[in-house]
N, C-alpha and C positions, 0 to 999 in steps of 0.2 A: 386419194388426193386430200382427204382431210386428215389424216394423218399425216399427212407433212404440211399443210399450212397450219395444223396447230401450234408446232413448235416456235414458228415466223411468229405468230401474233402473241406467242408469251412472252418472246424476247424483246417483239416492240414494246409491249405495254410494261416490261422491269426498264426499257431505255426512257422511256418517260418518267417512270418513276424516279428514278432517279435522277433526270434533270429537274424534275419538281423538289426534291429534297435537295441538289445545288443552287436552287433559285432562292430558295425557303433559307438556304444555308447563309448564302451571300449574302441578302437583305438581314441578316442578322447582326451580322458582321460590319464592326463596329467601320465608318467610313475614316479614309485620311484630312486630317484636320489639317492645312498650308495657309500661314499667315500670304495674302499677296503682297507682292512687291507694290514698293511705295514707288510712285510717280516721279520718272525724273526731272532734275531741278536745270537751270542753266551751270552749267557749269563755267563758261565766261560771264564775265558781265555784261551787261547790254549796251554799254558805251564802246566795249570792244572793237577793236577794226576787225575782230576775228569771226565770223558767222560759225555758232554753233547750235547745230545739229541735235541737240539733247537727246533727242526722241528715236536717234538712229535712225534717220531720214537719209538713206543710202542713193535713193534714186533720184529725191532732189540734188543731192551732193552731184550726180553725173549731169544732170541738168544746168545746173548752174557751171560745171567744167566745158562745157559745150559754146559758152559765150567769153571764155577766159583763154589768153595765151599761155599764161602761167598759172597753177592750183599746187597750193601747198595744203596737202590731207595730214590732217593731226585726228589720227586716229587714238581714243582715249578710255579709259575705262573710272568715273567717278571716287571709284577707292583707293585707285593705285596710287602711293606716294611719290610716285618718280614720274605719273602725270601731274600732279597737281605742281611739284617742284620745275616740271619744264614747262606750266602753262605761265608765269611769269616771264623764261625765257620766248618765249611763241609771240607771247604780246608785245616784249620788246623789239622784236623783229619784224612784224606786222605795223606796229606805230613807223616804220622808219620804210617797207617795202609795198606798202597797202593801195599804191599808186599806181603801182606796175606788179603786183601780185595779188592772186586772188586768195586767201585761205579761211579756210575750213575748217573746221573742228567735228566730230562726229561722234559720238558718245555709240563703241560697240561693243560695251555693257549689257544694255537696257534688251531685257530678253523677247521681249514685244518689237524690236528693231528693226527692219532691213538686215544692219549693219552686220547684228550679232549672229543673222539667219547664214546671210553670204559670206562673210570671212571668217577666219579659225584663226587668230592670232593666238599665238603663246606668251608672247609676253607685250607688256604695254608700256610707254606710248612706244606707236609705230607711226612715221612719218613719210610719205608718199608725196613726191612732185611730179608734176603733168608739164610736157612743153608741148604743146599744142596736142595731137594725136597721140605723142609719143611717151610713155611711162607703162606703168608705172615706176620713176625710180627712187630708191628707197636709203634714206639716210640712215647711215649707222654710227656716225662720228659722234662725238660728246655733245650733251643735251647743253648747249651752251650758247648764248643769244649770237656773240660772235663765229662761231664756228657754222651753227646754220646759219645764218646771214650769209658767210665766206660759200656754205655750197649752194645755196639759192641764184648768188649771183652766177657762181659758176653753169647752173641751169640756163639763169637768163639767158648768160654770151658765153657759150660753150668755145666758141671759137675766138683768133685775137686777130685781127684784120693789122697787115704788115706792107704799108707802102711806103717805107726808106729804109735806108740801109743803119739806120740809128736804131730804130724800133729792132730791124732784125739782130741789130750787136744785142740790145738789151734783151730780146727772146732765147736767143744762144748762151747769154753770159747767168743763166739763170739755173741753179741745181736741180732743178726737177725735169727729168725728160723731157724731151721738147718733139711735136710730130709738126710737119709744114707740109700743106700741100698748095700747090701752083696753079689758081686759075686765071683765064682772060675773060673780063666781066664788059670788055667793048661791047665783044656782037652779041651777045646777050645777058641780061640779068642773072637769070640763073642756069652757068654753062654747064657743059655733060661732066657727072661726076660730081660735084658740088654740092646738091641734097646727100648722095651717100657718104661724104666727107663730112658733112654736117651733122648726120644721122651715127656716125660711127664717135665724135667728141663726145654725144650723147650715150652712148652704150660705155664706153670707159667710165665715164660718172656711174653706171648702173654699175659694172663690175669692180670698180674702183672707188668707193666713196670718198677716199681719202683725196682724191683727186690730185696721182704725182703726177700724172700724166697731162700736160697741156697740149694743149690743139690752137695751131696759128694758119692762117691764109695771108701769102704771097697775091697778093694785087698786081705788081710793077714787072715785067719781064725781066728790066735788068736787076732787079733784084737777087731773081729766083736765078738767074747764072752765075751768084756770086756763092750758092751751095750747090750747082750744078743742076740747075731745074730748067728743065729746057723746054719740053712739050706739058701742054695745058694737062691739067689732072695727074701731073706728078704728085707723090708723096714721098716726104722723105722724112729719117728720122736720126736726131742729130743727140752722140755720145758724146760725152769730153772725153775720156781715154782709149777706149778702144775707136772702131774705127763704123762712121756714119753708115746709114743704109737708105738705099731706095728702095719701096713697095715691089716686090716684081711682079709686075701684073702680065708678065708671059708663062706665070708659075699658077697663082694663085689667082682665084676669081675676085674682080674689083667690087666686092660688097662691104657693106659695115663693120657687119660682124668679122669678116676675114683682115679687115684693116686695124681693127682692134684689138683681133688676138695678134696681132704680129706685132704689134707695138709692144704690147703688154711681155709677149715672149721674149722681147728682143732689148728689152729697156735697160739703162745703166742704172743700176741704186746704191751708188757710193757711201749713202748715208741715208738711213730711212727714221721714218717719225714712227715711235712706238706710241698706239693710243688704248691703252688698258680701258674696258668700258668700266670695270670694278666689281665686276661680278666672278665667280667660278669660271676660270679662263685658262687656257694654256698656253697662251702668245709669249709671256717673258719664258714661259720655261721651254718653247720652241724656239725661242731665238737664243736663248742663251747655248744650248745643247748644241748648236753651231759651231760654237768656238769662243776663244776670249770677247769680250764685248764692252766699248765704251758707252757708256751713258753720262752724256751731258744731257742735264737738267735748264734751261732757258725759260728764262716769260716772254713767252709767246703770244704776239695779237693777230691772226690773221688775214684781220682789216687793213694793217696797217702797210704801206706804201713802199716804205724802205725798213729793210733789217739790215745794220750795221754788223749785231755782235754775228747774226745767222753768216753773211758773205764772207766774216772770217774764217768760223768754221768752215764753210765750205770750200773755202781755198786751202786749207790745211787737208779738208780729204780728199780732192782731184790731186795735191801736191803725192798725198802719202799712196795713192794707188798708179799716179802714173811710172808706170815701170817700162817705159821706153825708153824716160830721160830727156824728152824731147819738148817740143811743144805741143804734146796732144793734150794737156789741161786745157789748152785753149785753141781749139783747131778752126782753122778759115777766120781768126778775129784777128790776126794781125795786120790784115790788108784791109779789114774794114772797119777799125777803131778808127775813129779821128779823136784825138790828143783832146778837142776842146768840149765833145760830148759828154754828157752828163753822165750816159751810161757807162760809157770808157772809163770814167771816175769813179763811179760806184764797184765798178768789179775790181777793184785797187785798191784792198782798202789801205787806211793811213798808218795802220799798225804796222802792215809789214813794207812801208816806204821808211819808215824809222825803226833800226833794227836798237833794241839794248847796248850798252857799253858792258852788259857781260859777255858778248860775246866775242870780245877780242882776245878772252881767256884762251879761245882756242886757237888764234894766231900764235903768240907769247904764253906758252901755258908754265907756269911757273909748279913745276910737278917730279917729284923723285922716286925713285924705285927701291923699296925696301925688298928684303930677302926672308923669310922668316925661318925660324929655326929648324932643322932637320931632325926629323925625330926619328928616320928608319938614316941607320946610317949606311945602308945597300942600296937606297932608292935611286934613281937613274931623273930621282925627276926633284925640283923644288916648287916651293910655293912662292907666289913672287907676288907682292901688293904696291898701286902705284897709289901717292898721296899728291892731290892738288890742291894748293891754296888759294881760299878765295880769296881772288886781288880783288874782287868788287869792297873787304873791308879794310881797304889801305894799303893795298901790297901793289905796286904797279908791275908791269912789266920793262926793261928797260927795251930800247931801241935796235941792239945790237941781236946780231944772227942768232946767237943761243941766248936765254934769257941766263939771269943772274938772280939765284935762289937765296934769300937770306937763312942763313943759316939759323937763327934764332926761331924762324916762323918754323922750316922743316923741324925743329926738335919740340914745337909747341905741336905740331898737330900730332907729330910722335907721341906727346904725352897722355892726347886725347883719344889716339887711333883706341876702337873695340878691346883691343887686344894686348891691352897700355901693363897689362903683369907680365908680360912676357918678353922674348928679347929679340930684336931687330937687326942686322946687319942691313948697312945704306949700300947700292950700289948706284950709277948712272945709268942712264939706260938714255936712249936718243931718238926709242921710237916712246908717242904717247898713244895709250889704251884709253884713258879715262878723261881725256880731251872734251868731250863734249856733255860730261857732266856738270849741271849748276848747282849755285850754291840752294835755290827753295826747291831742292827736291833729295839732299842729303838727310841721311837721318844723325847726322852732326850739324856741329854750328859754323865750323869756319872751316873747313877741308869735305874734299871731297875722296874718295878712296874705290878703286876696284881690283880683283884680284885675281890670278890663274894662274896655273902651272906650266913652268917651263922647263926644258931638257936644262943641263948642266952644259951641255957645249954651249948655250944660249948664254949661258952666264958667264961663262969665261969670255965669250965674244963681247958680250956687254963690257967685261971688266977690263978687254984691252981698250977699250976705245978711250980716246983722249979728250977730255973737256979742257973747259976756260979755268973750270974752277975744282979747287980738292978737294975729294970724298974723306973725309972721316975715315977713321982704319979702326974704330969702334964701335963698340955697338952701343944701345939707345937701351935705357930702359926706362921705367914710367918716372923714373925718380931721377932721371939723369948720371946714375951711377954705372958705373962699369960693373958687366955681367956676364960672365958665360956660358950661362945655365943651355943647354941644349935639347934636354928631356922633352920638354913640353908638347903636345902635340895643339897644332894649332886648327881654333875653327873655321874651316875651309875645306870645299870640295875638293877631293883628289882627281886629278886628271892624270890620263896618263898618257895623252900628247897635248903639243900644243897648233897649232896652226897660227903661224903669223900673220897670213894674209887674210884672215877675218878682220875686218875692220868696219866700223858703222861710221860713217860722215857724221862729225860734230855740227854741222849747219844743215846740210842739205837734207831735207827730208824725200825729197823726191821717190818715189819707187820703193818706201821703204819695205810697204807690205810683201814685195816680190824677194825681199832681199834676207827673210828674216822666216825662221818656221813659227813665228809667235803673231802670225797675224791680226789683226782686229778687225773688227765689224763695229760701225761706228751707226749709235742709235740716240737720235733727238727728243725728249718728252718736256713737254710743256710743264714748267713750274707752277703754271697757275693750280693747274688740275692735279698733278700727281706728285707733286713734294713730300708726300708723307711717303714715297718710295725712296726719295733722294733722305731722309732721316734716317730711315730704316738701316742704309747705308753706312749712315754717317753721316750727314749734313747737319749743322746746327740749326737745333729749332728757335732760335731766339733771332737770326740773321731776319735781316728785313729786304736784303739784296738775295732773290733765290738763284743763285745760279751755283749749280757745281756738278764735278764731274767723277767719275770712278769706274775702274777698271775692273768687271766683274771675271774670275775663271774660274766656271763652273766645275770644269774637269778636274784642276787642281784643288780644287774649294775654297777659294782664296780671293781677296778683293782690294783692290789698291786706291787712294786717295787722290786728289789734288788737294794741292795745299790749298784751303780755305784761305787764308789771310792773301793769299793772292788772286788778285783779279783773270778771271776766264778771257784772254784775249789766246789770238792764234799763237806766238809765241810761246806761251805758258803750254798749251794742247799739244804743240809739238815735241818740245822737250819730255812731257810725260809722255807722247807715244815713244818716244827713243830711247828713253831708261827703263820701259817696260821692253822695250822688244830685244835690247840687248841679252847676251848670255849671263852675264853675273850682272841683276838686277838692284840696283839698289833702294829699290823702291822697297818698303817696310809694308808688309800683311795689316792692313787694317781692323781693329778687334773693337768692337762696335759694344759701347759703357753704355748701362742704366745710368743716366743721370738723376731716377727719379728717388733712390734710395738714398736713405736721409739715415746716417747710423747714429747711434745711440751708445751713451757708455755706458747703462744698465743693462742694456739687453738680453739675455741669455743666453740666447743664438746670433752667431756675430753674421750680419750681414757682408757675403764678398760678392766685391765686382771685378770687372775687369783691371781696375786700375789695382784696385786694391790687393788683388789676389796675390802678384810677389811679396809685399809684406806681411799679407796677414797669413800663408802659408811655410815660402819660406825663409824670411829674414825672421822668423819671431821663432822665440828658443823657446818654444813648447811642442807638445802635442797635437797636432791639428789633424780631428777627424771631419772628412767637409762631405757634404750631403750635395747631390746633384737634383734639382728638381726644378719643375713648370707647373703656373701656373695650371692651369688643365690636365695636371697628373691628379685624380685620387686619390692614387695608394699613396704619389710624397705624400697628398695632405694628410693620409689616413697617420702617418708615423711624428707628425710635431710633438701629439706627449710624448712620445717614445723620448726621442729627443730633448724636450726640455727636461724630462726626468735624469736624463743621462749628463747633462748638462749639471743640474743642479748637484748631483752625486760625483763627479769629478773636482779633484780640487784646480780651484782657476788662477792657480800657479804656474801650473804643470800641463794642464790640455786644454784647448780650447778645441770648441763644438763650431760649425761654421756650415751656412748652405748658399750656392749659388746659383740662380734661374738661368740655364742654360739657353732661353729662349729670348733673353734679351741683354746676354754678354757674353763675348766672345773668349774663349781661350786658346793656347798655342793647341795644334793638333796633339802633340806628347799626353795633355790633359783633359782633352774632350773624350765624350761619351755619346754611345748613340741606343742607350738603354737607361731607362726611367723609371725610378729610382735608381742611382748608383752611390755606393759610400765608400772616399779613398781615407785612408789613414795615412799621415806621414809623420811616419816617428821622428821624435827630437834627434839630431846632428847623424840623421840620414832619410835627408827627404828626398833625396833620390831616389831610396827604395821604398816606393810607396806602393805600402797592401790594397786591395780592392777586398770588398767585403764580399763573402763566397755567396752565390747569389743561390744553392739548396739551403739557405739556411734559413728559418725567418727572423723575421728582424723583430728582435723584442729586447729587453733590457738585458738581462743574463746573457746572451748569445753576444751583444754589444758590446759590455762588461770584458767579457773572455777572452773577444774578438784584441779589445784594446789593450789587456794585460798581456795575451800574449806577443803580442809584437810590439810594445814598446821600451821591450828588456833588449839589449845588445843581440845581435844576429851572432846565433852556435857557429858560423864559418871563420866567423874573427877571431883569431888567438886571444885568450881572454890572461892577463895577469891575474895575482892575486888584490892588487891594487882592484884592477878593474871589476873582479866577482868580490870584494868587499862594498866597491860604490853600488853592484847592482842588489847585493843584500840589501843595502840599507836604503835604497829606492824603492825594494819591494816590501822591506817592514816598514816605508813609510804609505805605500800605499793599504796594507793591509791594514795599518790602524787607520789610516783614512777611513778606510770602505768600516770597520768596526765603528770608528766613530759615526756614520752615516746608520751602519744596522742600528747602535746604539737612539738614535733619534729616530728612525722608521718603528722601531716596537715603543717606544712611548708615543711617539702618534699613534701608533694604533693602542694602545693603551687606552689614551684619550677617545679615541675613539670609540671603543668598547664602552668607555663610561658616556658619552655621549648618546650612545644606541639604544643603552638600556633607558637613560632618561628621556631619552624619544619611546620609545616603548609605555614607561607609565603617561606618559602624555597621551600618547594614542590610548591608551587604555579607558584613561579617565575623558577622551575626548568621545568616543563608542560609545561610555557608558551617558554621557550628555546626553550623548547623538539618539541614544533610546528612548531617553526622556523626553525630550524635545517632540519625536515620533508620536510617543503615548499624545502629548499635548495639545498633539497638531490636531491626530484622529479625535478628541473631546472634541476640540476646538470646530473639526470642522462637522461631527454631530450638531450641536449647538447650531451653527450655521444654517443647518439645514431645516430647523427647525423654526427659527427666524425666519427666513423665507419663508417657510409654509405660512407662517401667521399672516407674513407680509402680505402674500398673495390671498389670505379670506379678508384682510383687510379690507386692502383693495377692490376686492370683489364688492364689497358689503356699500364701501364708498359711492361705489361706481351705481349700487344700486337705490342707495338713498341718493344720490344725485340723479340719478333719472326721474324718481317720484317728486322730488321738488322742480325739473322741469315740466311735468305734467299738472302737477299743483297750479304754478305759477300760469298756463296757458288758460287754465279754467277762470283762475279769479281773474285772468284779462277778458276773455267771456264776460264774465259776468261784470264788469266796469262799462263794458260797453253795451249790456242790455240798461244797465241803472241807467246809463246817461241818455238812451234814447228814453225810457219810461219818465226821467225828469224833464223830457222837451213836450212829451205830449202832455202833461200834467200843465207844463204851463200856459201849453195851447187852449186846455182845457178853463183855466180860470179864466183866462182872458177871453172866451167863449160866452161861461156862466157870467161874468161880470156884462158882458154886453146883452145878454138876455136880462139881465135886470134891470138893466137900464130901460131898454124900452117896455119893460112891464111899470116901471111907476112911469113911463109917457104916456101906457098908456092908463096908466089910472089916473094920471089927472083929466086926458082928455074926455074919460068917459063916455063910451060911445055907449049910445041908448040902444043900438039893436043887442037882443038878448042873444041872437044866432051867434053875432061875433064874441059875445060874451061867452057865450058856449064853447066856438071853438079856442080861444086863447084860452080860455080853461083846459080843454082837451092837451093843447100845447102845451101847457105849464104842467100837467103830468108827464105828457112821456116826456119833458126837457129837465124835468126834477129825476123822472126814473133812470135816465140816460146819463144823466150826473152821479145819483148814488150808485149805481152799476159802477160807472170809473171810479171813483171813490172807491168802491170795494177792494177792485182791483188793483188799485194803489199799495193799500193797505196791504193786501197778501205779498203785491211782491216785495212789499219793505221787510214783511215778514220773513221771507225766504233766504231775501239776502243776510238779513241778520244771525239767523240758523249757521248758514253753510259760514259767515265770518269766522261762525264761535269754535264750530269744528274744525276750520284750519290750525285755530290759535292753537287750540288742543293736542292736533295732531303737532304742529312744531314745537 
């Protein structure tokens, strides 16, 4: 047995030991030093209507929601800039709702909190509203005094109480889904069904913050038969195009949640609000990846009562998706408008009661059909282009059945048409294509034009028919002269059938989306908030009016305008949805100009932009090598010497150097790049064969050099004259004395340079050799130094030490001042003693008293009163003595 508890109690007493040497170890070890958190501060001011919480007081915060119907939680974090920027909007909204809301502020920062214990927020501020029991629900839309205000109220009256048939036209005639349900509030206050109807507008705001979906209660029975609600605790839910629904509550169980997701599943969104919060997001790039997509840009309030420009739009998109043809834009409102109703009025608006006088172009279209040249002479097919003139600038249309085309105006927009070098044959034609094009969305000034391919039996059909008035039996050229030329091939897509009964309605938009595979999705953003999207674009930054609109196609890559100079009314949105969705668009690719570039005639590197780019590459009779770069590229930025050196060594006769920021101007697709750095060369009088620079190669000056001489000599495929290899001789002896003249000045720079180096050299030489002296100087200097100090410091010492014997000096002769002057008080006591003893000794020597006893004894007295005197006297004496001694030896000593 003790042979095996020995080994037990070695190993306990090595396990102590060794937590004695980690105890020893730890107490060693140096502790962590943490400055604490400083105290938080108020973050509202104390005048605020806003009660805030600083201290992360979480469970007061529930205390005080326990006596409030409504609690707005602005949860905040002290540091964060995007609270401190929404605590200005909070307070604006709180000064205007602080009557009938209760809010809160809660700082859940402060690491000592409640707040910061129980919640795990990620990002800050977070804002939470309470209706009674029911929340948390949590706002996500823009931190903006109007916008929360807009969903606070919506908290408030989730629901919109509907007792006339007015109120329900104005409910119905409204673009945001509409949900109704049907109670009898007679036999009771609150009847079956009616909390979970109320309870479910509440959960749509939770999962909908944006709140498209409204929630109404039918009060009046005859109401609720006018959308077919017959029994109490109906729900129904009401589309403009497609076709309404009731709740089936023989399908589904009648709770909140289930009345919610059906609305939610089941909702029309003709036109939805895009709200970018501004952060890293993928909502434009998920909505775009949809399909083509309109974004009108609007200044949106919405506080505000009536939207005039919004009810237009929205009549333009029930108009453009209702593809029945019918009246489902506006279903059950025609038997329940009354003419004198306010509401009836407002869904009307005045825009599209007064239509434009252009559009009776498309009654009377004053429009001719040109032929253009044939350039395969086998082809079974021609290209046919129609030209309409705008009567809107003076040209009327006359009254009679065919209209009556002045000949003068068809050969002026002849002269103007794209294609004004080339040559035209006029024919008639009886049917119109391009009818319902206007004149502000051509990319000409006074005609409009479109164009397609048709069979040749088409054209002989067209050419028997018979007009009022005679075709020309020649053809058109840009100069009015007669031409034959045929060769040309013109630009225009080849078809190689036609379909005639493709046709788009020049007025009616009705249906169009169904009618067209170019559909749109039509998205509303607030101009106040997100105009630097609508510039991005292309909107002008200078406008003080924001509104505008563009036609984004992701898939294509491509983006189209509205005309700025024209005002955003439903009209104008129509027309641009119908020039887009037609087959041959004449809507123009919008190429998005730095306006911020400011050129310069010295520059070295010529700045191009979008505008700039066709003159400065290819109308200009030089060399142009153009650099593609961004901002944000390194390696561009790493190559600008490269460049200005290459620049400066070209002669700028003959090449110009040029870069363009691809990241803030647009070029046609032929020219873009989607590789950064890229370098195109286009040689002089062939920029259509333009080099890209071989991207194994680095880019350095030599390699650039080579790059240029070799490609802006004539291309080895073209038969070259002798003419022609005499002009390319003596282009290339002028470059090579060029480039010789250039070596010739790079070796005297460096020449100069060399002599420059070495006189840097003796400088440095002779400044070394300072630099040692100076060293030696310093080390004397600071010998010396040190030995000044040393004296300094016996000085001082020495100072220090005769100033302490002259305060012990000074303490003594105060001593001794105040023993003299007691020894001068009793001296005086003393005369004034001895004087009065002698007085009464001559009293009594006159009185003479005959006893001898008394004689005796005043004898006795008059000794020891003489002895007792000369004793003080003595005494006097010595100490006068004393003090006179120690006076002399101070003098001495000082």
């Amino acid at each position: 047995m003790r042979g095996v508890l020995l080994p037990k109690v070695q190993v306990l007493k090595e396990d102590e030991a060794r937590e004695e040497i980690q105890r020893n170890h730890s107490s060693c070890r140096a502790k962590d030093v943490t400055m604490p958190a400083k105290l938080p501060v108020n973050f509202f001011s104390t005048r605020s209507p806003v009660i805030d919480l600083f201290r992360g007081q979480l469970d007061y915060a529930d205390h005080l929601r326990q006596d409030s119907e409504i609690v707005l939680y602005f949860f905040y974090a002290p540091w964060c800039g995007q609270s401190i920027a929404a605590r200005e909007e909070i307070e604006h909204v709180a000064s205007r709702l602080s009557d009938q809301v209760l809010f809160v502020a809660v700082n859940c920062w402060w690491n000592q909190g409640k707040c910061r214990k129980q919640k795990h927020f990620f990002y800050f501020p977070v804002i939470h509203l309470y209706h009674r029991s029911f929340g948390p629900i949590e706002y996500k839309g823009p931190m903006s005094a109007v916008y929360i205000e807009k969903f606070v109220r919506r908290v408030m009256t989730p629901l919109l109480y509907i007792s006339s048939r007015s109120k329900l036209l104005d409910f119905l005639s409204n673009y945001e889904p509409g949900v109704l349900g049907y109670f009898e509030f007679n036999a009771s206050p609150q009847p079956p069904g009616y909390l979970t109807f109320f309870t479910s507008a509440l959960h749509s705001l939770k999962k909908d913050y944006l709140g498209t979906i409204r929630f109404g209660v039918i009060t009046d029975k005859h109401v609720a038969e006018e959308i077919s609600l017959v029994h109490s605790g109906s729900v129904y839910l009401h589309r403009h195009v497609n076709t309404s629904l009731i709740y089936p509550n023989d399908i589904m169980n009648y709770t909140a949640e289930n009345i919610c997701k059906w609305a939610l599943e089941n909702r029309e969104m003709l036109i939805r609000w895009l709200r970018p919060h501004g952060g890293k997001s993928l909502l434009l790039n998920n909505e775009l990846k949809k399909g083509p997509a309109l974004l009108i840009f609007i200044p949106y309030n919405p506080l505000a009562e009536i939207h005039p420009l919004l009810d237009e739009i929205t009549k333009v998109a029930l108009e453009y998706h209702n593809c029945n043809k019918s009246q489902a834009a506006e279903p059950d409102l025609q038997h329940l408008g009354d003419t004198d109703s306010p509401a009836f009025d407002s869904s009307v608006p005045d825009a599209h009661m007064k239509l434009p006088e252009t559009f009776s172009i498309t009654k009377y279209p004053c429009c001719n059909t040109v032929v253009l040249p044939q350039w395969h002479s086998i082809s079974r097919t021609h290209n046919v282009c129609e030209l309409c003139i705008n009567q809107t600038l003076g040209v009327k249309p006359n009254k009679v059945h065919v209209p009556h085309c002045n000949f003068l105006e068809i050969e002026a927009a002849l002269d103007s048409f794209y294609l004004q070098e080339h040559t035209f044959f006029q024919v008639i034609s009886n049917t119109i294509e391009c009818s319902n094009f206007l004149s502000f969305y051509s990319p000409f000034s006074y005609y409009t034009a479109c164009c397609r391919t048709v069979n040749r039996h088409f054209l002989s059909f067209i050419s028997s028919e018979k007009t009022i008035f005679q075709t020309p039996k020649v053809a058109f050229s840009s100069h009015g002269k007669k031409d034959n030329t045929q060769h040309s091939i013109p630009h225009i897509e080849d078809r190689n059938c036609f379909i005639p009964n493709l046709h788009i309605s020049g007025i009616n938009i009705t249906g169009l989306s169904c009618r067209t595979n170019k559909t749109l999705n039509l998205y509303l953003l607030d101009s106040n908030l997100f105009w630097i999207y609508a510039e991005r674009l292309g909107a002008s930054r200078s406008t003080h009016l924001k509104e505008f609109a563009a036609i984004v196609d992701l898939k294509e890559e491509v983006h189209y305008v509205l005309d700025q100079n024209q005002s955003l009314v439903g009209s104008a949105l129509e027309n641009f949805i119908k020039n887009f969705s037609i087959l041959y668009s004449p809507l123009k690719r919008h190429l998005v100009d730095d306006p911020s570039v400011h050129f310069h005639e010295q520059r070295v590197i010529t700045e191009v932009t979008t505008n700039t780019f066709h003159n400065t590459v290819f109308l200009s009779e030089k060399n142009v090598l153009l650099l593609y770069y961004a901002q944000w590229c390194g390696f561009c930025a790493s190559l600008n010497h490269v460049f200005i050196q290459l620049a400066r060594l070209l002669p700028p006769d003959n090449f110009t150097v040029a870069r363009i920021d691809t990241t803030r101007n647009d070029l046609p697709w032929e020219f873009m790049t989607d590789h950064l750095p890229t370098i195109l060369f286009f040689p002089h009088q062939r920029k259509e064969q333009s080099v890209k620079f071989p991207e194994d190669f680095s880019v350095n000056l030599p390699n650039l050099l080579k790059f240029i001489l070799h490609h802006s000599s004539l291309s080895s495929s073209e038969p070259c004259t002798k003419e022609c290899l005499h002009k390319e001789t003596v282009l290339q002896q002028g470059h090579i004395s060029h480039l010789e003249r250039e070596i010739q000045k790079l070796r005297s720079e460096i020449s100069a340079l060399h002599q420059a180096h070495d006189q840097l050299e003796a400088q440095l030489s002779e400044a070394r050799r300072e630099e040692h002296r100076l060293q030696q100087q310093k080390h004397t200097l600071e010998k010396q130094h040190k030995t000044l100090q040393l004296h300094s410091e016996q000085l001082q010492a020495t100072y220090d030490q005769k100033n302490q014997e002259l305060l012990e000096m000074a303490e003594k002769l105060q001593e001794l001042a105040d023993a003299s002057e007691n020894l001068l008080k009793e001296n005086t006591l003393l005369r004034i003693l001895v004087a009065s003893r002698e007085g009464k000794l001559q009293s009594k020597d006159e009185i003479k008293e005959p006893l001898q006893s008394e004689q005796t004894l005043s004898e006795d007295n008059d000794v020891s009163v003489s002895t007792a005197t000369a004793t003080l006297e003595e005494k006097r004496i010595d100490n006068i003595d004393t003090i006179e001694t120690e006076h002399n030896s101070g003098n001495r000593t000082e």
